[in-house]
C-alpha positions in Angstrom: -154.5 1.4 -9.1 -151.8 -0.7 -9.3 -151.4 -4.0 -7.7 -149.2 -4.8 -4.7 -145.8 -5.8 -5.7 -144.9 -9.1 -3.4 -141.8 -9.1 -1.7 -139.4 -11.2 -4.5 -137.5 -14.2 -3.6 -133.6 -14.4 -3.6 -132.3 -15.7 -6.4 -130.0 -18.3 -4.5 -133.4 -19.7 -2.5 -135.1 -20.2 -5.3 -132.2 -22.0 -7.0 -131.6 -23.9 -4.3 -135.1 -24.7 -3.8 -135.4 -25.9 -7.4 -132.3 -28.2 -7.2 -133.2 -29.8 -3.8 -136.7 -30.5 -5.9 -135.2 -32.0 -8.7 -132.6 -34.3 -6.3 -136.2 -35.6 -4.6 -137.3 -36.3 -8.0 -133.8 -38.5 -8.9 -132.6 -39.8 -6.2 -134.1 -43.7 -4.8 -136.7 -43.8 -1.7 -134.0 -45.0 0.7 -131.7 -41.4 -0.1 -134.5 -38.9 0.0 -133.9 -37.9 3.7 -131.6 -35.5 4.6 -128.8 -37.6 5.6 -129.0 -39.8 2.6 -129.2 -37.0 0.3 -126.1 -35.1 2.4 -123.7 -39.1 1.4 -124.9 -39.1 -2.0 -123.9 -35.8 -2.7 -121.0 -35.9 -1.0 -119.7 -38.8 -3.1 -120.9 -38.0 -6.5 -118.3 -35.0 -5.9 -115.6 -37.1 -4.8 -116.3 -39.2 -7.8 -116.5 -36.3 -10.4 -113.4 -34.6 -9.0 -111.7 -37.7 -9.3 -112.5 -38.7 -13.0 -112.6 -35.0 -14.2 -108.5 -35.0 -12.3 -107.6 -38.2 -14.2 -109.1 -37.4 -17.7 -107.3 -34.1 -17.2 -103.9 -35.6 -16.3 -104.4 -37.5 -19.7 -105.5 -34.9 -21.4 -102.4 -32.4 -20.5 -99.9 -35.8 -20.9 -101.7 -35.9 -24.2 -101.7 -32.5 -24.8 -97.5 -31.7 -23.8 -96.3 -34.5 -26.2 
């Protein structure tokens, strides 16, 4: 006989699931809880969109002279 197929997991719960596993395993004792995590995130976005907007602004000044 063949064995019972278990019900699979979505793909976007397990994702998120192993990224919210790997922020625990980064991020300092004081950040870990929920609202900590939800700042941090937050501004590591800001930060990225900022620096990947100003190395692109050079990068197309750069590029169009």
């Amino acid at each position: 006989m063949k064995p019972e197929k278990q019900p699979r997991q979505s793909v976007f719960a397990e994702a998120w699931q192993n990224m919210s596993g790997d922020m625990e395993r980064l991020l300092p004792r004081k950040l870990q809880g929920r609202r900590g995590k939800f700042i941090f995130s937050l501004g590591l976005a800001l930060v990225e969109l900022i620096l990947l907007g100003v190395v692109g602004k050079f990068l197309y000044q750069w590029w169009q002279q």
